[in-house]
mmCIF file of the N, C-alpha and C atoms, coordinates in Angstrom:
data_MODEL
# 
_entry.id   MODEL 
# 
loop_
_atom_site.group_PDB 
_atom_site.id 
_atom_site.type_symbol 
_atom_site.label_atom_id 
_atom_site.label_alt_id 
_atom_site.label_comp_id 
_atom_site.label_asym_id 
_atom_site.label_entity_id 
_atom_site.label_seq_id 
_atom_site.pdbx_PDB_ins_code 
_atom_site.Cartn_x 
_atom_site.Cartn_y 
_atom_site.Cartn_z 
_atom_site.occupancy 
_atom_site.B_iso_or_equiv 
_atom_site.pdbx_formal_charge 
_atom_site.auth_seq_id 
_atom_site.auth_comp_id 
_atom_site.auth_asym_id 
_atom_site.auth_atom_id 
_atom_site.pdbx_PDB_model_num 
ATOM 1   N N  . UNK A 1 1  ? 55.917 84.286  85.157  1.00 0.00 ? 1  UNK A N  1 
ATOM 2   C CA . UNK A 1 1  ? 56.840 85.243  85.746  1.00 0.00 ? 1  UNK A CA 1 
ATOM 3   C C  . UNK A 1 1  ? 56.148 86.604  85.856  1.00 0.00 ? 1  UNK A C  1 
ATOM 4   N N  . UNK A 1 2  ? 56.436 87.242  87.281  1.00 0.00 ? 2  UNK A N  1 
ATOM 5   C CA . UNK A 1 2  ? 55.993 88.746  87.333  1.00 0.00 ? 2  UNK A CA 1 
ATOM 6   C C  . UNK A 1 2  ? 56.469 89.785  86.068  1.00 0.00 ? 2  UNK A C  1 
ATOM 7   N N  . UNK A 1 3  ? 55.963 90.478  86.014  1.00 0.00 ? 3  UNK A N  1 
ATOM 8   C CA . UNK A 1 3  ? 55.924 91.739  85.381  1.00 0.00 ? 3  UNK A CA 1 
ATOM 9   C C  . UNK A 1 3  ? 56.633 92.897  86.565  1.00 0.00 ? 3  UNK A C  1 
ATOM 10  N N  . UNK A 1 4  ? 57.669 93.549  85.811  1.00 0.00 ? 4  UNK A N  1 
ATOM 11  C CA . UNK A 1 4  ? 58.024 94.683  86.883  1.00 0.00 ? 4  UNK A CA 1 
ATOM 12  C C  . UNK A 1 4  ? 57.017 95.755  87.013  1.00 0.00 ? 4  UNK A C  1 
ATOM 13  N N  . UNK A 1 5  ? 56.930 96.182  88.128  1.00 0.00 ? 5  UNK A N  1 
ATOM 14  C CA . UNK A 1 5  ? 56.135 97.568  88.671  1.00 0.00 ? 5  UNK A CA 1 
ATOM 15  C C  . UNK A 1 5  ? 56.689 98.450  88.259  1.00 0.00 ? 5  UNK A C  1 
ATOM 16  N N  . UNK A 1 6  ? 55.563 99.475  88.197  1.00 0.00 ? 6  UNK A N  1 
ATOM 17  C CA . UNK A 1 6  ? 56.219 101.067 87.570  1.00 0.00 ? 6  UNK A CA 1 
ATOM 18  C C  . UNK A 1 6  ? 55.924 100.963 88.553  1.00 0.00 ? 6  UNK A C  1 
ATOM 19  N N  . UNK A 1 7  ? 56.399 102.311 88.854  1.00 0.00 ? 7  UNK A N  1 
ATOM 20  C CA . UNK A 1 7  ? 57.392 103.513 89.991  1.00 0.00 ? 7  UNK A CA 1 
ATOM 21  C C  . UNK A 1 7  ? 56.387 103.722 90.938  1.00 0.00 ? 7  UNK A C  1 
ATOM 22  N N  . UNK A 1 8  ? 54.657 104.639 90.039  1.00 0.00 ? 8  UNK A N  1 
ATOM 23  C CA . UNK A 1 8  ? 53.936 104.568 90.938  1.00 0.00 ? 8  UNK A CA 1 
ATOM 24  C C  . UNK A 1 8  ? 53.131 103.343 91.963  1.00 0.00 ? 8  UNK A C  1 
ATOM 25  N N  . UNK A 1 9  ? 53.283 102.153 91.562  1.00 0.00 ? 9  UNK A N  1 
ATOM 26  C CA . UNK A 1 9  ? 52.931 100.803 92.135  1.00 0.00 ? 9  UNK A CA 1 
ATOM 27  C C  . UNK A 1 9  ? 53.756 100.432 93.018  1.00 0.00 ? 9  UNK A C  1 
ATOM 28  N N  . UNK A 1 10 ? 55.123 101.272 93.252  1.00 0.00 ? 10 UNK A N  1 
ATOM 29  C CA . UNK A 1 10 ? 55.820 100.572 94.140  1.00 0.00 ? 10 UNK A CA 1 
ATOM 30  C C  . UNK A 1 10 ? 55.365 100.837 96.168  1.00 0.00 ? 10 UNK A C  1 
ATOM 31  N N  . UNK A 1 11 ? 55.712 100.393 96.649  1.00 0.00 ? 11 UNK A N  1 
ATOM 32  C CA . UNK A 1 11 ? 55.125 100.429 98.363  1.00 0.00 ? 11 UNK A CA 1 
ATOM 33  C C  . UNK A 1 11 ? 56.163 101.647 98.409  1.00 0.00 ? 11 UNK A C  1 
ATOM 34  N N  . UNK A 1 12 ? 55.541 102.318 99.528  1.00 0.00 ? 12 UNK A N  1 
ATOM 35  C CA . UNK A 1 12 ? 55.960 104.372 99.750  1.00 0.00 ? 12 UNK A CA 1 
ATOM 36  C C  . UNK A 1 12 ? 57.526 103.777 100.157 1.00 0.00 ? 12 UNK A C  1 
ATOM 37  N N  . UNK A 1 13 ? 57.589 103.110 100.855 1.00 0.00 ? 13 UNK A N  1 
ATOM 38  C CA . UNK A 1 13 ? 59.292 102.945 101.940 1.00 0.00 ? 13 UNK A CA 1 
ATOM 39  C C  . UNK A 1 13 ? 60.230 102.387 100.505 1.00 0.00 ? 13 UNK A C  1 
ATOM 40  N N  . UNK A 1 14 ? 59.971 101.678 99.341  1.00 0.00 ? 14 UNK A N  1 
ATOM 41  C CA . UNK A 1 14 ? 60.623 100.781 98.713  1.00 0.00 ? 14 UNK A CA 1 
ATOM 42  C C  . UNK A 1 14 ? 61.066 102.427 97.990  1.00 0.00 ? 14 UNK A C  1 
ATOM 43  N N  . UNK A 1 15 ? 59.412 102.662 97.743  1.00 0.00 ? 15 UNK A N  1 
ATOM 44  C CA . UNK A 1 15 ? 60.343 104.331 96.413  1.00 0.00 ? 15 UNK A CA 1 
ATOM 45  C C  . UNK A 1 15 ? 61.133 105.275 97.712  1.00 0.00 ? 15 UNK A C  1 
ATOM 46  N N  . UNK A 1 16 ? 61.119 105.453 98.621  1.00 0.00 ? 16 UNK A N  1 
ATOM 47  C CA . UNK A 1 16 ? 62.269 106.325 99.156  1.00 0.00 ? 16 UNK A CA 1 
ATOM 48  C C  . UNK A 1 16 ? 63.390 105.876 99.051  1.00 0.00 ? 16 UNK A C  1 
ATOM 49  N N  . UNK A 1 17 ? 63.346 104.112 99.760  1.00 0.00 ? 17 UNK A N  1 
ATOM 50  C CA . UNK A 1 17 ? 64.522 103.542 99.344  1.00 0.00 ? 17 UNK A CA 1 
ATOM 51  C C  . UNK A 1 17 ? 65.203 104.172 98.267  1.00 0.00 ? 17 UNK A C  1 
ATOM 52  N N  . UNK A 1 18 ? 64.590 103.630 97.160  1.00 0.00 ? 18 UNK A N  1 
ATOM 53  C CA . UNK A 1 18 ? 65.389 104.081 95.684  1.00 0.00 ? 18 UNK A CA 1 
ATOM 54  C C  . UNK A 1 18 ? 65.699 105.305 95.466  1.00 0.00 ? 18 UNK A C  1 
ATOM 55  N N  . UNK A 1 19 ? 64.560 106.440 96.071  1.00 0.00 ? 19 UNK A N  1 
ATOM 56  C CA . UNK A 1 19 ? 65.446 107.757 95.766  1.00 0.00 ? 19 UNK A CA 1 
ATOM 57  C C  . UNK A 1 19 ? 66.902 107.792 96.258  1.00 0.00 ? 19 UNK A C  1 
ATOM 58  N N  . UNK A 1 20 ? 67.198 107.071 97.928  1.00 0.00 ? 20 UNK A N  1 
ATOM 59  C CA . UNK A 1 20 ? 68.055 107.413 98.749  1.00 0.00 ? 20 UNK A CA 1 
ATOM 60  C C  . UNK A 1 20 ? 69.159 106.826 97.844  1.00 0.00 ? 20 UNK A C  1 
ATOM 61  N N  . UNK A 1 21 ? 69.048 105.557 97.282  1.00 0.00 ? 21 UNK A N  1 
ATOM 62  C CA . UNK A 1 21 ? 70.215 105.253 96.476  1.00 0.00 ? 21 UNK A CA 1 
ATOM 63  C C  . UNK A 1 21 ? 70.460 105.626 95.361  1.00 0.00 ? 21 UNK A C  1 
ATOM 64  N N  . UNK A 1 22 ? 69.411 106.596 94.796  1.00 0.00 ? 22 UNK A N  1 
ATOM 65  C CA . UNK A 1 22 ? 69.609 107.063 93.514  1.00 0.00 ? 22 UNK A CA 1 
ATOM 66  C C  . UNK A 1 22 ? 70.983 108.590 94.229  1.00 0.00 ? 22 UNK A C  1 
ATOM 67  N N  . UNK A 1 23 ? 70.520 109.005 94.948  1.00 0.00 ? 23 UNK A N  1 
ATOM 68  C CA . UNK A 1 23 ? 70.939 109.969 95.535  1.00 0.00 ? 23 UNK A CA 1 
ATOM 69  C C  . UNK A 1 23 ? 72.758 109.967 96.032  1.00 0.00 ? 23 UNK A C  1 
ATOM 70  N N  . UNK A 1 24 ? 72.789 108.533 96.839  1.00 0.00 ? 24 UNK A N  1 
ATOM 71  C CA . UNK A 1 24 ? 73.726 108.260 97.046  1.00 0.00 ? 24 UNK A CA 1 
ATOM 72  C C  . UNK A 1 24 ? 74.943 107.650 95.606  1.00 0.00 ? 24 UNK A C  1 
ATOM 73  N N  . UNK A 1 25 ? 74.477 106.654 95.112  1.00 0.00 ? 25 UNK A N  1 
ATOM 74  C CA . UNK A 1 25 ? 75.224 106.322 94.458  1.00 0.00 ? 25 UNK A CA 1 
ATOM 75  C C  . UNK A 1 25 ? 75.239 107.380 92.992  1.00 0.00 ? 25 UNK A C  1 
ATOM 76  N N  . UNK A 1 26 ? 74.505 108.362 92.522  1.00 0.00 ? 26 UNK A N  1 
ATOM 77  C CA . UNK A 1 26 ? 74.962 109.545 92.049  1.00 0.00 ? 26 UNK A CA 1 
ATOM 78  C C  . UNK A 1 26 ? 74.300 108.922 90.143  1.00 0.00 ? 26 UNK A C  1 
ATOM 79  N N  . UNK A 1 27 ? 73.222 108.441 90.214  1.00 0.00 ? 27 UNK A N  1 
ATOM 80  C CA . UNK A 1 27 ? 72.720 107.745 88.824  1.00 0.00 ? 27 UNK A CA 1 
ATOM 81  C C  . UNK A 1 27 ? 71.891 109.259 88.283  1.00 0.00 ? 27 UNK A C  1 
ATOM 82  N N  . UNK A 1 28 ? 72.950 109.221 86.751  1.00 0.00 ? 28 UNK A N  1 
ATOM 83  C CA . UNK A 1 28 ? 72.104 110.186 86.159  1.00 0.00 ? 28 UNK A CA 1 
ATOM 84  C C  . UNK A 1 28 ? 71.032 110.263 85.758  1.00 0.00 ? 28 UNK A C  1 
ATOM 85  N N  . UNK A 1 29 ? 70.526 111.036 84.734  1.00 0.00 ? 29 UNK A N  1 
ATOM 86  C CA . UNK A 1 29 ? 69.448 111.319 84.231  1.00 0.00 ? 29 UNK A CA 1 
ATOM 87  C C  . UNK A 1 29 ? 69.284 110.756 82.837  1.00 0.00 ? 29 UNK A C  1 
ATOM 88  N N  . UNK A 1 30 ? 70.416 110.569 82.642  1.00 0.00 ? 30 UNK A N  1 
ATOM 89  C CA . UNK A 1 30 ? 70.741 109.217 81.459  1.00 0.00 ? 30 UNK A CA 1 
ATOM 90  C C  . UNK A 1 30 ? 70.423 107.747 81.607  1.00 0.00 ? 30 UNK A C  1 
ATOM 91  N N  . UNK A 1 31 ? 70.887 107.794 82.982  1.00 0.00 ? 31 UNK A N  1 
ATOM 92  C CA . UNK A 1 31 ? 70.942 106.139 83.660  1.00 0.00 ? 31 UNK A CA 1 
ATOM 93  C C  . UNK A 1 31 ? 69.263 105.966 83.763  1.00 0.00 ? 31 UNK A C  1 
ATOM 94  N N  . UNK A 1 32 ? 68.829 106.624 84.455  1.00 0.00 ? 32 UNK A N  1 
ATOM 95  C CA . UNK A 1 32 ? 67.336 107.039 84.284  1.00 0.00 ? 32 UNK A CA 1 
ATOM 96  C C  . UNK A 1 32 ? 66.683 106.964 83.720  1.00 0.00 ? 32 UNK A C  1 
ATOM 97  N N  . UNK A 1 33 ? 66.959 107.774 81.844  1.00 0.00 ? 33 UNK A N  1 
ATOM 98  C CA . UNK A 1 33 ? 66.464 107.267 81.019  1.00 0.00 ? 33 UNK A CA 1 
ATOM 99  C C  . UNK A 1 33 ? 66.771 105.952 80.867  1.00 0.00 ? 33 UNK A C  1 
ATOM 100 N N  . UNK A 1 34 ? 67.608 104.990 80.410  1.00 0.00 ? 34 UNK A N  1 
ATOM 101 C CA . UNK A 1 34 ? 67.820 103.649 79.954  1.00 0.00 ? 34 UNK A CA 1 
ATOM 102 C C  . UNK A 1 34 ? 66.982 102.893 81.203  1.00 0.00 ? 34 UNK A C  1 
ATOM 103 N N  . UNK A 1 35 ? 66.842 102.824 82.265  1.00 0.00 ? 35 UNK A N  1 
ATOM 104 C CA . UNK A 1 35 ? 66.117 102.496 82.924  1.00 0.00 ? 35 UNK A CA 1 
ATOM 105 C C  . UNK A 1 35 ? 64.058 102.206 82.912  1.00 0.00 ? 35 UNK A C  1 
ATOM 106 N N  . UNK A 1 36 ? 63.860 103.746 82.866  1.00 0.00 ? 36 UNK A N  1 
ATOM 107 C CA . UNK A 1 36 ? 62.409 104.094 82.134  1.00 0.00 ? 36 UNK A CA 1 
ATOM 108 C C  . UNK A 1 36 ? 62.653 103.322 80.666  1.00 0.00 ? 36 UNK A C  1 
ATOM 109 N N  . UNK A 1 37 ? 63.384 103.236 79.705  1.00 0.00 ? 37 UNK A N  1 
ATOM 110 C CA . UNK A 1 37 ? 63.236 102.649 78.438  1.00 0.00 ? 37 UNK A CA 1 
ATOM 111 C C  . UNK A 1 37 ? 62.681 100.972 78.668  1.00 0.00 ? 37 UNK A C  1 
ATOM 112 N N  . UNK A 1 38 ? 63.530 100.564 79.648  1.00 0.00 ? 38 UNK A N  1 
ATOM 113 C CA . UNK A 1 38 ? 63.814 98.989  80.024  1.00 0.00 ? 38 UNK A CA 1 
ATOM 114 C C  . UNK A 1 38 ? 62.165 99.009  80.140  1.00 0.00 ? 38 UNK A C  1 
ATOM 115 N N  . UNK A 1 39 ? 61.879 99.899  81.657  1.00 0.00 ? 39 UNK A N  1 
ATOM 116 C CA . UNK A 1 39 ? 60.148 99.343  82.814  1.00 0.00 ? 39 UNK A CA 1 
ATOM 117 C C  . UNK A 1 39 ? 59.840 99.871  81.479  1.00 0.00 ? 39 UNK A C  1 
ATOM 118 N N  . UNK A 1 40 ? 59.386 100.475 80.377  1.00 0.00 ? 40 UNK A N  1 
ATOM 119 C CA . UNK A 1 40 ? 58.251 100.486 79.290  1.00 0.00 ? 40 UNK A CA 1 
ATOM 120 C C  . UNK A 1 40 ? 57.767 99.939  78.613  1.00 0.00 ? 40 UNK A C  1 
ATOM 121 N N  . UNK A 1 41 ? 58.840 98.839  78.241  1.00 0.00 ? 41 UNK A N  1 
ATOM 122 C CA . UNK A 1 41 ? 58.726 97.311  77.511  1.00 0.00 ? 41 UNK A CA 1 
ATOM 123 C C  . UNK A 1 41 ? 58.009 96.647  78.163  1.00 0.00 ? 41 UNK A C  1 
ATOM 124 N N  . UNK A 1 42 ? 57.774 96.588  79.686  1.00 0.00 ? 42 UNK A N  1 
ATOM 125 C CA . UNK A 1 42 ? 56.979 95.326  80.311  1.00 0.00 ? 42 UNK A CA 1 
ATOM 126 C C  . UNK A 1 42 ? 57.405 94.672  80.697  1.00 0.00 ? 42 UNK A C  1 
ATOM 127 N N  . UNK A 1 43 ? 58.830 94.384  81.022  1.00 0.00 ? 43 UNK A N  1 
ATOM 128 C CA . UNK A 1 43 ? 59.688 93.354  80.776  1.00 0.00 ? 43 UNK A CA 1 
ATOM 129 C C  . UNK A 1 43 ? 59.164 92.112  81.910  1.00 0.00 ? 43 UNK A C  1 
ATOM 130 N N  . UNK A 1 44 ? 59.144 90.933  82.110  1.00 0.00 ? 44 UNK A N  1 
ATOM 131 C CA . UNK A 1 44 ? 59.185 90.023  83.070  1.00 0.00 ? 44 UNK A CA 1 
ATOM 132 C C  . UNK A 1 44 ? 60.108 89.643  83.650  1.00 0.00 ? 44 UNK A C  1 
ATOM 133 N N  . UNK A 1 45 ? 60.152 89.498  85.078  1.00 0.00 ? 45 UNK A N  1 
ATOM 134 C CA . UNK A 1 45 ? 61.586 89.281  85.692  1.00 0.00 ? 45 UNK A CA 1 
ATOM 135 C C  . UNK A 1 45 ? 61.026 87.842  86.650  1.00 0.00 ? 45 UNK A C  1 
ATOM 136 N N  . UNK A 1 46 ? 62.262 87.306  87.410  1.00 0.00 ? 46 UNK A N  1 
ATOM 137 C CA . UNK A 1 46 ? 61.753 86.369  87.907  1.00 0.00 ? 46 UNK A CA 1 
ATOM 138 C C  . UNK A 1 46 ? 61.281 86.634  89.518  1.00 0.00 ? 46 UNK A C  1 
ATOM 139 N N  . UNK A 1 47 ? 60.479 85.186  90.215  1.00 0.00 ? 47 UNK A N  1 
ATOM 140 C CA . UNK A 1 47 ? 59.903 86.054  91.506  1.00 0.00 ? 47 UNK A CA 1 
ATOM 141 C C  . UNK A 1 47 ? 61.448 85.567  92.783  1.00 0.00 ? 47 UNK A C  1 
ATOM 142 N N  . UNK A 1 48 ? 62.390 85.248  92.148  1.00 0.00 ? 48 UNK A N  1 
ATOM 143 C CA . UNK A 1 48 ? 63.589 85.341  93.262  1.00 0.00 ? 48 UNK A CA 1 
ATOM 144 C C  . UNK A 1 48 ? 64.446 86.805  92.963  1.00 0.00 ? 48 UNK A C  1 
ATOM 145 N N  . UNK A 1 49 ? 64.979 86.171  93.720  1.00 0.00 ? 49 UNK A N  1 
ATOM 146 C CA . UNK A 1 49 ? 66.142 87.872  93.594  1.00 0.00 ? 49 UNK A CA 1 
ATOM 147 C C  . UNK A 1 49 ? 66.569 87.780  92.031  1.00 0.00 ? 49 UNK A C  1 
ATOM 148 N N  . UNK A 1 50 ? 66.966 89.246  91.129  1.00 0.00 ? 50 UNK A N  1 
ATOM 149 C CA . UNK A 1 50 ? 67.259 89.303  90.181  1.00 0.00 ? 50 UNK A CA 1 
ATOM 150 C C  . UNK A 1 50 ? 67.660 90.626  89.878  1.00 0.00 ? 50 UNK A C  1 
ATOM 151 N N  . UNK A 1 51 ? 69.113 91.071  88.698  1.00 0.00 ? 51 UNK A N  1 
ATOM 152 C CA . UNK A 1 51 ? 69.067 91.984  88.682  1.00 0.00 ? 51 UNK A CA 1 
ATOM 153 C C  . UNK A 1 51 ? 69.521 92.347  87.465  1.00 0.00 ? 51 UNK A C  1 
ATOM 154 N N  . UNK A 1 52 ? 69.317 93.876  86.691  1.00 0.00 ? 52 UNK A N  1 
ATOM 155 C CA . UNK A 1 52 ? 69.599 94.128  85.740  1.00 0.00 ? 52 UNK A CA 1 
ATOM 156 C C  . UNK A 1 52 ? 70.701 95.287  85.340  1.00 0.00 ? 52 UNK A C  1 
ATOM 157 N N  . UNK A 1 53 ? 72.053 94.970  84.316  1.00 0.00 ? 53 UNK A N  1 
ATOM 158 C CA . UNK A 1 53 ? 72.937 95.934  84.350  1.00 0.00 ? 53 UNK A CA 1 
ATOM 159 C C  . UNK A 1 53 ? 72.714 96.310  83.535  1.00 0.00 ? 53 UNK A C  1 
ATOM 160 N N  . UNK A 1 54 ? 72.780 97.432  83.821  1.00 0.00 ? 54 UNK A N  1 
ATOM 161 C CA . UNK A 1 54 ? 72.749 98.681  82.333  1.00 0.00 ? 54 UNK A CA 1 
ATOM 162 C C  . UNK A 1 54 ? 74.101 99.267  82.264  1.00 0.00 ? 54 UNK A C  1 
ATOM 163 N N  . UNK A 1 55 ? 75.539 99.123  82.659  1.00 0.00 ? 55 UNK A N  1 
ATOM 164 C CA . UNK A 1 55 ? 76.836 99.248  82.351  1.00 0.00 ? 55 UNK A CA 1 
ATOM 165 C C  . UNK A 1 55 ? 76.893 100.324 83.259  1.00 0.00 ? 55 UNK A C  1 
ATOM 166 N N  . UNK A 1 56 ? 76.281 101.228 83.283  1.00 0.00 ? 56 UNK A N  1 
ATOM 167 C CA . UNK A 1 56 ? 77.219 102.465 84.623  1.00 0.00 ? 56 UNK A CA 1 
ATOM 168 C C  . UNK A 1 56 ? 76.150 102.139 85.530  1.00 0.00 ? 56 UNK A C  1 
ATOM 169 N N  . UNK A 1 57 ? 75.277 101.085 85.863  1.00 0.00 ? 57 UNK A N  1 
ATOM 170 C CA . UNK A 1 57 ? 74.823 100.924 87.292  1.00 0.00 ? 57 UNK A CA 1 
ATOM 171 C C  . UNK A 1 57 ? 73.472 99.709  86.758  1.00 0.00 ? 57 UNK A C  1 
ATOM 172 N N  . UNK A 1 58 ? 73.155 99.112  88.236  1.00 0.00 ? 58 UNK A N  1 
ATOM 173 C CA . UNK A 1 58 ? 72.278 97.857  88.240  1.00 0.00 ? 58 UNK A CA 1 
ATOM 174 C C  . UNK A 1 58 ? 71.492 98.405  89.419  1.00 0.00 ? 58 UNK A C  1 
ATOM 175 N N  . UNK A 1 59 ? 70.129 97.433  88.573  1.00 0.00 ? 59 UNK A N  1 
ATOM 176 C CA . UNK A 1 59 ? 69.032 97.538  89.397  1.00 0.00 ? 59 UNK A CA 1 
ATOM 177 C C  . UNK A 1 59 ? 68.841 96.098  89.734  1.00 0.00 ? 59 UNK A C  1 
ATOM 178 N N  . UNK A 1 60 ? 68.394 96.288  91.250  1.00 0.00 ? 60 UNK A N  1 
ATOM 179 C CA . UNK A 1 60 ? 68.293 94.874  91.853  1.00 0.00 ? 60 UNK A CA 1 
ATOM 180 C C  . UNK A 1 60 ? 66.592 94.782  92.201  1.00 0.00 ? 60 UNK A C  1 
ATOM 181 N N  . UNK A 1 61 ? 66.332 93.386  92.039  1.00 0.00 ? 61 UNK A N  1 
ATOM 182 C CA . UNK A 1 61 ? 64.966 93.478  92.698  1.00 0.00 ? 61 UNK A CA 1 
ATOM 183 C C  . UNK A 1 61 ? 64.387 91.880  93.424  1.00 0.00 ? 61 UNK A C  1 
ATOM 184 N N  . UNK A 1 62 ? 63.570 91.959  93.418  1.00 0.00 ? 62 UNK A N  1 
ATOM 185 C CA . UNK A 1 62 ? 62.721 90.283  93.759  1.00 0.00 ? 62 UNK A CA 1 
ATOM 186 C C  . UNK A 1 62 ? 61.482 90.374  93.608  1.00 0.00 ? 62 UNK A C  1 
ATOM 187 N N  . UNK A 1 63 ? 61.389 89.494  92.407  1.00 0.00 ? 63 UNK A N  1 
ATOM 188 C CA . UNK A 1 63 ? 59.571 89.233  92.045  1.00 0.00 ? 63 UNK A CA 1 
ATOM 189 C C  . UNK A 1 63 ? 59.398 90.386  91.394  1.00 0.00 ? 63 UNK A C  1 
ATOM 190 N N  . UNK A 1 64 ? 57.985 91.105  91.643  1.00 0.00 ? 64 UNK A N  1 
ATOM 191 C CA . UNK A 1 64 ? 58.035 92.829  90.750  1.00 0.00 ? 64 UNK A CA 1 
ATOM 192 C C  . UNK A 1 64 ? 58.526 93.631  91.057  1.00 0.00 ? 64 UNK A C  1 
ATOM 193 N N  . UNK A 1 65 ? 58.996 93.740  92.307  1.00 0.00 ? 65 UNK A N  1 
ATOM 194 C CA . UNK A 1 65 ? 59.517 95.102  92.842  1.00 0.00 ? 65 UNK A CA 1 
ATOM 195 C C  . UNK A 1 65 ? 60.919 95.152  92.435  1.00 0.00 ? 65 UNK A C  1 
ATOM 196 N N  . UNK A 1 66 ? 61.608 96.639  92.115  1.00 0.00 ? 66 UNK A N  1 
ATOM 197 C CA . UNK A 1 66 ? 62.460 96.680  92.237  1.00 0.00 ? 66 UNK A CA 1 
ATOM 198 C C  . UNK A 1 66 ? 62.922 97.275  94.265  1.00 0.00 ? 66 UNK A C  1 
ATOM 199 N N  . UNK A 1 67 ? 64.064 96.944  94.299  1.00 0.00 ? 67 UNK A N  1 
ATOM 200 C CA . UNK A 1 67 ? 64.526 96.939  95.573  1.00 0.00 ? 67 UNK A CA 1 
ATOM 201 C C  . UNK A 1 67 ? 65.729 98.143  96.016  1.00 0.00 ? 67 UNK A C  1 
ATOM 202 N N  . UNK A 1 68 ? 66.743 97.951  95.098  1.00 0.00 ? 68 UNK A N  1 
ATOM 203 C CA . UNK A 1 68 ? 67.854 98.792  95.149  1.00 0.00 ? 68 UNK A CA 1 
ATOM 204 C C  . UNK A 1 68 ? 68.576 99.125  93.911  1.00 0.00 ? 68 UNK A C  1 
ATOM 205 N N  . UNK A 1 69 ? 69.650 99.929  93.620  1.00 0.00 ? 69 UNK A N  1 
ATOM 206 C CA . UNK A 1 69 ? 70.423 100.417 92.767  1.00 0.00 ? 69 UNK A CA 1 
ATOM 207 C C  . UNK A 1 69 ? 71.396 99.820  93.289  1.00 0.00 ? 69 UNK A C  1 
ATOM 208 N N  . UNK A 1 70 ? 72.687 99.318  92.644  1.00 0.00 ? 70 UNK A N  1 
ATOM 209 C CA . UNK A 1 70 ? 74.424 99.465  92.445  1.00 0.00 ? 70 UNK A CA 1 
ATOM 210 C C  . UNK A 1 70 ? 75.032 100.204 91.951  1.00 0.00 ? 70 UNK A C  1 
ATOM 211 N N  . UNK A 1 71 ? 75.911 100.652 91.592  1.00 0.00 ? 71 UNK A N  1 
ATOM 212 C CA . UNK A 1 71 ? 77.369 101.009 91.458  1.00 0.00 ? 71 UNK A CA 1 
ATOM 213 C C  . UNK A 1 71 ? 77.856 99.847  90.192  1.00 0.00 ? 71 UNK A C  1 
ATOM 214 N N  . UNK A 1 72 ? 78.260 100.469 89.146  1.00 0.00 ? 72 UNK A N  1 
ATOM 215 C CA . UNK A 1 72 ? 78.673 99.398  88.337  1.00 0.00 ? 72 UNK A CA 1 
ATOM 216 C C  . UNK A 1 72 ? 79.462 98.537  88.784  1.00 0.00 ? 72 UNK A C  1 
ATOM 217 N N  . UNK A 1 73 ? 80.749 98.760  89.763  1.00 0.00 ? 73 UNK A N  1 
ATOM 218 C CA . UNK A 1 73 ? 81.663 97.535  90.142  1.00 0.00 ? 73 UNK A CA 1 
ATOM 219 C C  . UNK A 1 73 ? 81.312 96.742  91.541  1.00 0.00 ? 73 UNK A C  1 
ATOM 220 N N  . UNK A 1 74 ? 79.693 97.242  91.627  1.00 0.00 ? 74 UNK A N  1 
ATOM 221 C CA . UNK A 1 74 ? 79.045 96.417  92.903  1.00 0.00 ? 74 UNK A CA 1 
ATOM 222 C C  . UNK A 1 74 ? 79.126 95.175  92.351  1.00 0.00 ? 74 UNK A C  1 
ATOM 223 N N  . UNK A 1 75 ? 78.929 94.436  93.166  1.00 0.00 ? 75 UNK A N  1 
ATOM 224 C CA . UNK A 1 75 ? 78.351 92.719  92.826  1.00 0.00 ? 75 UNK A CA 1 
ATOM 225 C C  . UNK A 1 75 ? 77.166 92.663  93.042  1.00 0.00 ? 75 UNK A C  1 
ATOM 226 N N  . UNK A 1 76 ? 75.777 91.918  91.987  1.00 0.00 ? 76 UNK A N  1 
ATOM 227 C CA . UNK A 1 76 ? 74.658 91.773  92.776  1.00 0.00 ? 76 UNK A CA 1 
ATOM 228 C C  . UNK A 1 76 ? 74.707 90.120  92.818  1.00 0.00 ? 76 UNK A C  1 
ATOM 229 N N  . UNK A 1 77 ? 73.433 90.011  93.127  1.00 0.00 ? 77 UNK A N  1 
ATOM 230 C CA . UNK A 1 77 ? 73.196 88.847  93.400  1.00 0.00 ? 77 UNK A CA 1 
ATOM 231 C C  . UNK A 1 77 ? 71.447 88.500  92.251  1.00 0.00 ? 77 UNK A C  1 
ATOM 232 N N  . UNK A 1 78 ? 71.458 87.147  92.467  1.00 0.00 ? 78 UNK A N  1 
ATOM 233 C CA . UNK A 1 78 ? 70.077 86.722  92.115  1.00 0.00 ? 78 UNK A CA 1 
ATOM 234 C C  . UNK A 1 78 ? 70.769 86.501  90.335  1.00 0.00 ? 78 UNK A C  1 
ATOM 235 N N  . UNK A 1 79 ? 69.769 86.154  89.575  1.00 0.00 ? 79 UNK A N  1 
ATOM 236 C CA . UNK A 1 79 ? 69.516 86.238  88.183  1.00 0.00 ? 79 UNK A CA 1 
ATOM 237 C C  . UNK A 1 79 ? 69.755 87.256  87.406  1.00 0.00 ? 79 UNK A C  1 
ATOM 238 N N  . UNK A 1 80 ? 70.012 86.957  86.520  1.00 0.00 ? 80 UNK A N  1 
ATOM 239 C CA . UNK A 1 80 ? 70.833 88.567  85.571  1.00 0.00 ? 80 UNK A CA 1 
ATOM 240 C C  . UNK A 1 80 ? 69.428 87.918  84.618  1.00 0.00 ? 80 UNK A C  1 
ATOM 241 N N  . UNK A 1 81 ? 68.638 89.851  84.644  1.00 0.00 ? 81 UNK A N  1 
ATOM 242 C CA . UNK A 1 81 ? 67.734 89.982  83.916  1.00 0.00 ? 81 UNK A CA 1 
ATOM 243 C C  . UNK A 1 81 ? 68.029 90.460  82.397  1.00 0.00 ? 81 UNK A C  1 
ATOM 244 N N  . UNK A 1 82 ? 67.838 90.502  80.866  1.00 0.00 ? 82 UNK A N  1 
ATOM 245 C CA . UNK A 1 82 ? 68.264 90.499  79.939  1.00 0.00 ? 82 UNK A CA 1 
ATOM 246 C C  . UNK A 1 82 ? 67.934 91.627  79.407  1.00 0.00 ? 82 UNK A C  1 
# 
């Protein structure tokens, strides 16, 4: 199983992506931290769609990349990462 990408490894269009939804859906600097805590561990995710809740919002991805943010009462899809 992949290893998630830090931030700087991600492709230029994927990190705007994420700013734009960081932006939109309104994720603090808290959410942020618990996030950075998670990518520091290393964690392995799988290479289909998969995503991880951290209770006031989810990160979605496929394979290493992450892809997008939710909204806690979004629905994602793929594998719930642990």
């Amino acid at each position: 199983m992949p290893k998630i990408e830090r931030w700087d490894n991600l492709p230029e269009a994927v990190r705007n992506h994420l700013i734009d939804r960081l932006r939109d859906r309104a994720i603090t600097i808290a959410d942020l931290n618990q996030l950075r805590l998670w990518v520091d561990t290393n964690p392995e995710v799988p290479e289909a769609d998969w995503y991880k809740d951290f209770g006031s919002f989810k990160i979605c991805g496929r394979g290493a990349f992450a892809r997008t943010f939710l909204l806690k009462g979004q629905v994602a899809k793929g594998i719930k990462v642990l």
